[in-house]
Each structure stands twice: as C-alpha cells, then as structure tokens.
C-alpha positions in Angstrom: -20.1 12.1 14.2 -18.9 11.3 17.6 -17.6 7.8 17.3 -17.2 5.3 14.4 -17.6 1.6 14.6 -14.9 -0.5 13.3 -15.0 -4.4 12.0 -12.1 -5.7 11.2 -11.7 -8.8 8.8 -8.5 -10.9 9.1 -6.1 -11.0 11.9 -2.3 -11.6 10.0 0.0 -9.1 9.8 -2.3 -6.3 8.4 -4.8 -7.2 10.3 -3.0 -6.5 13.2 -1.8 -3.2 11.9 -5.3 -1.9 11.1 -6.1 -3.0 14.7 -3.5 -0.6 15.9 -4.2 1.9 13.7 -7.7 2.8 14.5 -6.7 2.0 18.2 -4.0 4.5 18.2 -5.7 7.7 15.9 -7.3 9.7 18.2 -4.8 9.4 20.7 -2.3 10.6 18.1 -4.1 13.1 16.4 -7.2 14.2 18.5 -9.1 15.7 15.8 -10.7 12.2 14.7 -14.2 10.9 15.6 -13.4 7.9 18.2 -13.1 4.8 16.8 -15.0 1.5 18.4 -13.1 -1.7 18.1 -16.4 -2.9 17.5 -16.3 -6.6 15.8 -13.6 -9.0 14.8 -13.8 -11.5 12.0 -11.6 -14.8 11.9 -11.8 -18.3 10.9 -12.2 -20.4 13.3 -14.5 -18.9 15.3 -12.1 -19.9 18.5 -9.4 -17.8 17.2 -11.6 -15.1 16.5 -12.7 -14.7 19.8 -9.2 -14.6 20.6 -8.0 -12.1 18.4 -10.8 -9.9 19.5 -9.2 -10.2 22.9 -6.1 -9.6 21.8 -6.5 -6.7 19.9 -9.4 -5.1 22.0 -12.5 -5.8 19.7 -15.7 -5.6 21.9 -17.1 -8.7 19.9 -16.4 -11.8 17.5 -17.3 -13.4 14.3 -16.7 -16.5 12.5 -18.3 -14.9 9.4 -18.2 -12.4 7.2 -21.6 -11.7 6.1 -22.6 -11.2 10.1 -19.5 -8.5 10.1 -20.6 -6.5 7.4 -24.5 -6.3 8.7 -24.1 -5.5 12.2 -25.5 -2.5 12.4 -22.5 -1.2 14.9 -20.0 -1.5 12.5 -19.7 1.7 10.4 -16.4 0.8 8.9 -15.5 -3.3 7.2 -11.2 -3.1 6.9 -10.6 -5.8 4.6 -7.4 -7.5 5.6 -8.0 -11.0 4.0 -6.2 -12.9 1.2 -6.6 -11.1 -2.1 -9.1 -13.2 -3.3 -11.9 -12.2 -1.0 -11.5 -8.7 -1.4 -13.9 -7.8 -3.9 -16.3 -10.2 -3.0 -16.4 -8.6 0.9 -16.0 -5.2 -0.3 -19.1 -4.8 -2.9 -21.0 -6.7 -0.3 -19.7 -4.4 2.5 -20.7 -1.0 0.3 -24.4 -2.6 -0.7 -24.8 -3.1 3.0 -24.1 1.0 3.2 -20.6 0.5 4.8 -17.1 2.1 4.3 -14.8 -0.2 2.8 -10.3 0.3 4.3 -9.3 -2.4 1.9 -6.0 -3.8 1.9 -3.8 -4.3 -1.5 -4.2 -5.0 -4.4 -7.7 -4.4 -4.6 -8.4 -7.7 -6.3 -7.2 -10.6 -8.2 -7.8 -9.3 -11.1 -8.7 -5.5 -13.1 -12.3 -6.6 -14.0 -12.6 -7.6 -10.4 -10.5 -4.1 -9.1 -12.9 -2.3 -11.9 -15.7 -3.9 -10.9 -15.5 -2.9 -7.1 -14.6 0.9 -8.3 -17.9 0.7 -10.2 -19.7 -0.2 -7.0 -18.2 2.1 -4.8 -19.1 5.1 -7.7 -22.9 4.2 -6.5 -22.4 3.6 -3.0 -23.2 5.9 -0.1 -19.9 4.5 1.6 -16.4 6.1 1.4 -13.5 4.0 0.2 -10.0 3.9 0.8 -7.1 1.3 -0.5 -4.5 0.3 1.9 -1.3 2.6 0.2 0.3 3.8 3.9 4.0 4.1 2.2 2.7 7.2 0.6 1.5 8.7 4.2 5.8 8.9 5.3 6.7 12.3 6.4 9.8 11.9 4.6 7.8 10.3 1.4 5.4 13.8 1.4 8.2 16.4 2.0 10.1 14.7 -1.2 7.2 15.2 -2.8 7.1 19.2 -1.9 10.5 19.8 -2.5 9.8 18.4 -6.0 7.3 20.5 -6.7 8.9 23.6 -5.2 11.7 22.9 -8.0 14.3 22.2 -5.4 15.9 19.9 -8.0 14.8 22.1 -11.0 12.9 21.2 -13.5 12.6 16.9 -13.1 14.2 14.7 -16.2 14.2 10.9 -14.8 12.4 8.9 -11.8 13.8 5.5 -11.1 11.9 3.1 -8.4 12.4 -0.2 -6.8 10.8 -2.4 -4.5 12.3 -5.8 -3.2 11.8 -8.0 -0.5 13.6 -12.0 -0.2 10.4 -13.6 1.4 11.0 -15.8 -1.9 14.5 -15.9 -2.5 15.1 -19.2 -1.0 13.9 -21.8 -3.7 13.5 -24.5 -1.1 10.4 -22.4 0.4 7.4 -24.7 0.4 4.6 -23.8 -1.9 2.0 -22.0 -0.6 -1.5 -20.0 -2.0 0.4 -16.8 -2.9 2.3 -18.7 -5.7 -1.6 -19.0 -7.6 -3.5 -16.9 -9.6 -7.1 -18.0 -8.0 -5.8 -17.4 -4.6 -3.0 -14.3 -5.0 -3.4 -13.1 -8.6 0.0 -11.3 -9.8 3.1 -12.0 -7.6 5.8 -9.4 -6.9 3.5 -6.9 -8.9 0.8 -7.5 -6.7 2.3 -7.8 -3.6 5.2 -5.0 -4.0 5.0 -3.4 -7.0 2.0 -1.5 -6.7 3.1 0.2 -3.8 6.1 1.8 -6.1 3.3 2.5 -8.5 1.4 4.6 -6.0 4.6 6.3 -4.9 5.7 7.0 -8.7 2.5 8.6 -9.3 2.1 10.6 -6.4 5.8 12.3 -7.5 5.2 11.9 -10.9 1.6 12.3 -11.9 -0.5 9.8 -13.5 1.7 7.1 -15.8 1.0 7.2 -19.8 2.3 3.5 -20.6 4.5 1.1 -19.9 7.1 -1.3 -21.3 7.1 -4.4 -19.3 8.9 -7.5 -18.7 8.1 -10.4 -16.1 9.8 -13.4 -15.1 9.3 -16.4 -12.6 12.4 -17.4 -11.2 11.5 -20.7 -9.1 8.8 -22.5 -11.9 7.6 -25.1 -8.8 7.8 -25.0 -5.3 7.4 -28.4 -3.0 3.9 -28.9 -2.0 3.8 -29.0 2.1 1.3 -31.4 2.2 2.3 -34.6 0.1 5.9 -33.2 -1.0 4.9 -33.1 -4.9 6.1 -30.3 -6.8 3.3 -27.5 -7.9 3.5 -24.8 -11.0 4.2 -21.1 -9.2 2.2 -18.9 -11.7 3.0 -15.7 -11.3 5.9 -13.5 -11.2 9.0 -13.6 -9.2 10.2 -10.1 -10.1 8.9 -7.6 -12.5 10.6 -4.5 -14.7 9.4 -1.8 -16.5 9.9 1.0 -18.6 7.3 4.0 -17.5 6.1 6.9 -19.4 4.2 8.9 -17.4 2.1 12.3 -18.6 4.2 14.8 -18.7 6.6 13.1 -21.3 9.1 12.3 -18.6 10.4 8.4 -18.6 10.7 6.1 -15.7 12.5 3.1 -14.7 10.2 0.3 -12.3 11.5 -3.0 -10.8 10.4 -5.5 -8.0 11.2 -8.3 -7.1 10.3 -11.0 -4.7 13.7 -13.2 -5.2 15.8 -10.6 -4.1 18.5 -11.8 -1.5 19.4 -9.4 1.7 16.3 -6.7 1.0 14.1 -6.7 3.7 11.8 -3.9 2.5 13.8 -2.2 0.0 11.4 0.7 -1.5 13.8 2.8 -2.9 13.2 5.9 -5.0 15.5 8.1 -6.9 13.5 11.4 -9.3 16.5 13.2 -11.4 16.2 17.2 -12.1 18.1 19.3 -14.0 19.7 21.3 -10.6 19.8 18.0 -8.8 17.9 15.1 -7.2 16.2 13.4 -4.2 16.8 9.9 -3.3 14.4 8.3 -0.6 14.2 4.5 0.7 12.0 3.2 3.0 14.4 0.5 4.9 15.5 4.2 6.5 12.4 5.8 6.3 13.1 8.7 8.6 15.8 10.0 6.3 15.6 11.7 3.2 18.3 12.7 0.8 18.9 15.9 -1.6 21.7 16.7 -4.0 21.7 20.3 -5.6 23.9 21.8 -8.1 24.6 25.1 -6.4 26.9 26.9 -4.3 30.4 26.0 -4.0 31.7 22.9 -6.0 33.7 22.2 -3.4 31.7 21.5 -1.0 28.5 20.1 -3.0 27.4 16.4 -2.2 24.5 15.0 -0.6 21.9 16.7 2.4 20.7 13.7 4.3 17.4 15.1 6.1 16.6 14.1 9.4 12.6 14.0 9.2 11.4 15.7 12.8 8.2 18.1 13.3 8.6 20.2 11.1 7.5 17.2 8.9 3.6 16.9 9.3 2.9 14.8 10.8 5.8 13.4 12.6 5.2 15.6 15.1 1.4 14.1 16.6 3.9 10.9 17.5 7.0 12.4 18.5 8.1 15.9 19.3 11.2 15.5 18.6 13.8 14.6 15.8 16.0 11.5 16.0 13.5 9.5 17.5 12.0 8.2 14.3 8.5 6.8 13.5 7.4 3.1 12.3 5.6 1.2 9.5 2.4 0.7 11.7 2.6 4.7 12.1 1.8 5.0 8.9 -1.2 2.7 8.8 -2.1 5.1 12.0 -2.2 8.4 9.4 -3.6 6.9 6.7 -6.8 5.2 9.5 -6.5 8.3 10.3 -7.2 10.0 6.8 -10.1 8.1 6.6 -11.8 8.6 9.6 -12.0 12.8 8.8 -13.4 11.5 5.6 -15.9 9.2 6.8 -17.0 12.0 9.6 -17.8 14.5 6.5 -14.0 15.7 5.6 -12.7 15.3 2.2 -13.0 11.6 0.5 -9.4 10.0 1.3 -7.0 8.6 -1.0 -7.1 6.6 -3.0 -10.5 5.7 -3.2 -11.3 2.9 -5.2 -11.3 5.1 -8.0 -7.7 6.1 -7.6 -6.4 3.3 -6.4 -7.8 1.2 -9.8 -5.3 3.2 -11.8 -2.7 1.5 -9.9 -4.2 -1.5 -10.6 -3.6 -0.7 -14.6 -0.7 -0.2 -14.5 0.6 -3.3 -12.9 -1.8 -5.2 -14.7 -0.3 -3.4 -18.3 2.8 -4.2 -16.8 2.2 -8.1 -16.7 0.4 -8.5 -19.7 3.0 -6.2 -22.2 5.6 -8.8 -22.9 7.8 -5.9 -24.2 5.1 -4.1 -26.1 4.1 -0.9 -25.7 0.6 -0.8 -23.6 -0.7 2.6 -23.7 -2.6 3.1 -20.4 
C-alpha cells in the first residue's frame, strides 16, 4: 500500500492534532504508506470547507455518512463529542473502514462493548486515541521497569488533573451530561492514567472507588438558570492489579494550578521511577546502590537514544510536544493498516480501559472485581 486516504471527523482540538499527525508521519518517520488528507467533516458545511483549507484536506463534508462511504477514504478518525463515537465508528467498520477513534470510546461500556464486538467482525483495523503512552520518556520507564532497575516493583501511584473546571462560575456546558459526555474526570482524564497504569503494571484485577461532584449546578449560558452537572468532578481509587501488587488512582477536573498534571510514581524494592507529563522530556530514577552519600535522584534527559525521539530531533535538550505524540501513535497505525502488526489498543484493548473507569464509578467503596 502506497498511500492511505484519510477523513477526518471534527475540527476542535483533536481534530486538529490528528490533522497534523497524519500530515507530519511520513515526513517524520519515512517508513509509513503516505497519507492523503483526503476529506474533512464539520458542521456547518461553511466551516468545513474551511477547516479543510486550513488543515490541507483535498475535500469537504457537512455529513458524516458521505465521509465514511467515499470510497477515497481508507481511514474515518473520529474526533467528535463522545456521544457520536460509537455510532460513527460501527458505521465506519460496516462500511469496511479503519476506525483512529478519539477517547473514551463511548458514553457508556455497553456502547464501548458494543463497538469492540463490531470491530472483532470487521475487516478494518482499530486504534483508540491513548498518545500519552507513545512518550519516549513514558516507554523507557516502562523498560527500565521491566529490566528491574528498581528491583522487584511493590507500589504504583498515578494522578491526572487538569483546572478546566475549577472555577465554579464556569457556565454549564454539554460535557457536564451524561447523554452528551458520559463520565466526567474519569472519562475525560482518568482513562488516560488507566492506560499508562496498565501498560507499567499489567492488566488491573479490581478496584475500590470513590467519586465526587464538586460544583452540583453550573449557570446555563443561554437563559442563566442553573442546570444539574451529573457526573464527576474528580475521582479516586484503590487498584489491584494482577500480579497482587496495589495501586493508588486519582483525577480530578477541579484541581486549581494543574495544567496537564499526569504524574506517575511505581515503587520497587531497590528504588523507583517517577515520571509527569507537564515535563514530559524528563524522566526520574532513584536506586538504592552505591554510595549513600551520594544517592538521590537521576533526572534523565530523553534524547535519541529514546526511540523515537530521534525521527523529530537529533539531538537532546530540544524536547518533543503533545501533538508529537499523536504523530507516533498516527503513525503506529498507518504500519498496521499497510499489513504490520494491529496497533494498540484496538478496540479490544482499549475496552478494558473502559472497565475499569466504569468499575471505578459505579463501586461506591465496594470492591468490583474486574
């Protein structure tokens, strides 16, 4: 496969990153089949036409349903609100497509299970929209772990905060719904610690969870009225994951001053690792050896030698982005949709992400074995 045809879906912030993803990967990497901004979906039809300008699709749509036939588009990204995800996305793989869907897969775990089920059937590849997980300085923690740099690991603590609603005079808006957003923080943050817990800790055995909404109504923007937010501010947890070892989880949306605050700590009997993704080029080690004296935290610069820093900058110190990321996982996918390896997660992997944020919201300090 020589080229791949790309239709994107939705032009906010995502959608803007997959447009420079897919624009950017085989400049970056080379060893991709060359992706074809192809067709552009956006309500109203104007903007779409202007988006597609913008971001250097060859054509535009006011409609979904044309996207996902159009026999030039090989690959729908899904970059809409949550709620239209698994509707476009089982539509997009019965129409013989490969579905780059953004997260949470759906609104709900039937819906998430639903679209897994699908994509089990499908000819199409799938991929979910995890990109924190692609970091250079994300995957070398997780080799150092399992080299047994820190020994043999005890502990694994994660948190993932943003303030986009810590200011309780913020106007109401869809995401505070279930029928439009689903879960909140969990949703929205959360699983993205999920995904980077697992990937550094192997798949999660239950959970103990608690949730709380800190701002029960928000103004209405339109007539002023208050309106019910109903779902979660912030979110904690208790992990167990399968190897017997315990974790700690919290997000929260509330949280003054953190910007994107994805911090991660795993404990090991010889020391530990401590990564967060507001400095995302940097990675830290503590290990019990050597000297006393002179023992005390590595910060490590991530640089080449940190695949695959190197395809965007060869050398250290000069640090890569958040739409970077998006550009390894787009990436990923296109190797997989030319006949390489499925990426991950697929649906199928990605839905156990979805379980455990779902267990998380529905154990009101139970126990949910997952």
């Amino acid at each position: 496969m020589d080229s791949v045809g790309i239709g994107l879906i939705g032009t906010g912030f995502m959608g803007k990153c997959h447009a420079l993803a897919y624009g950017a990967a085989k400049a970056v990497f080379g060893d991709v089949p060359t992706p074809r901004l192809e067709l552009l979906c956006e309500v109203p039809a104007e903007k779409a036409r202007a988006m597609a300008d913008q971001f250097g699709f060859a054509r535009a749509t006011g409609d979904w349903r044309t996207l996902i036939n159009d026999p030039a588009v090989d690959i729908v990204c899904i970059t809409t609100p949550n709620k239209l995800h698994a509707e476009i996305a089982i539509a997009a793989l019965e129409s013989g497509k490969h579905v780059h869907c953004e997260k949470p897969m759906a609104l709900t775990l039937d819906e998430a299970e639903t679209m897994a089920r699908v994509a089990a059937g499908a000819k199409g590849k799938t991929i979910v929209g995890y990109n924190y997980i692609r970091n250079p300085a994300f995957r070398h923690a997780r080799k150092l772990i399992k080299e047994s740099a820190i020994g043999r690991v005890i502990h694994f603590r994660g948190f993932v905060d943003e303030d986009y609603q810590a200011d309780p005079d913020l106007p109401w808006t869809w995401r505070a719904t279930r029928a439009e957003a689903g879960l909140g923080a969990l949703g929205d943050l959360g699983c993205h610690m999920i995904s980077m817990a697992v990937e550094l800790m192997g798949p999660v055995r239950s959970v103990i969870g608690d949730i709380r909404t800190v701002h029960a109504t928000r103004v209405s923007p339109d007539d002023g009225t208050p309106r019910p937010v109903e779902n979660e501010d912030i979110a904690s947890a208790i992990l167990e994951f399968d190897g017997g070892v315990q974790g700690l989880f919290s997000t929260s949306r509330s949280a003054w001053g953190r910007k994107n605050y994805m911090a991660v700590e795993v404990h090991g009997t010889q020391g530990m690792i401590c990564f967060d993704q507001e400095r995302m080029n940097e990675l830290r080690i503590y290990q019990n050896a050597g000297d006393r004296s002179v023992q005390g935290f590595t910060t490590i610069m991530t640089g080449p030698e940190h695949e695959p820093y190197g395809n965007f900058v060869p050398a250290a110190g000069h640090q890569i982005g958040f739409n970077d990321l998006k550009t390894i996982e787009a990436a990923s996918f296109l190797r997989a949709v030319a006949g390489g390896p499925d990426a991950y997660p697929s649906f199928r992997e990605a839905l156990e992400f979805e379980r455990v944020i779902h267990a998380i919201a529905s154990s009101n300090g139970r126990r949910v074995i997952l």
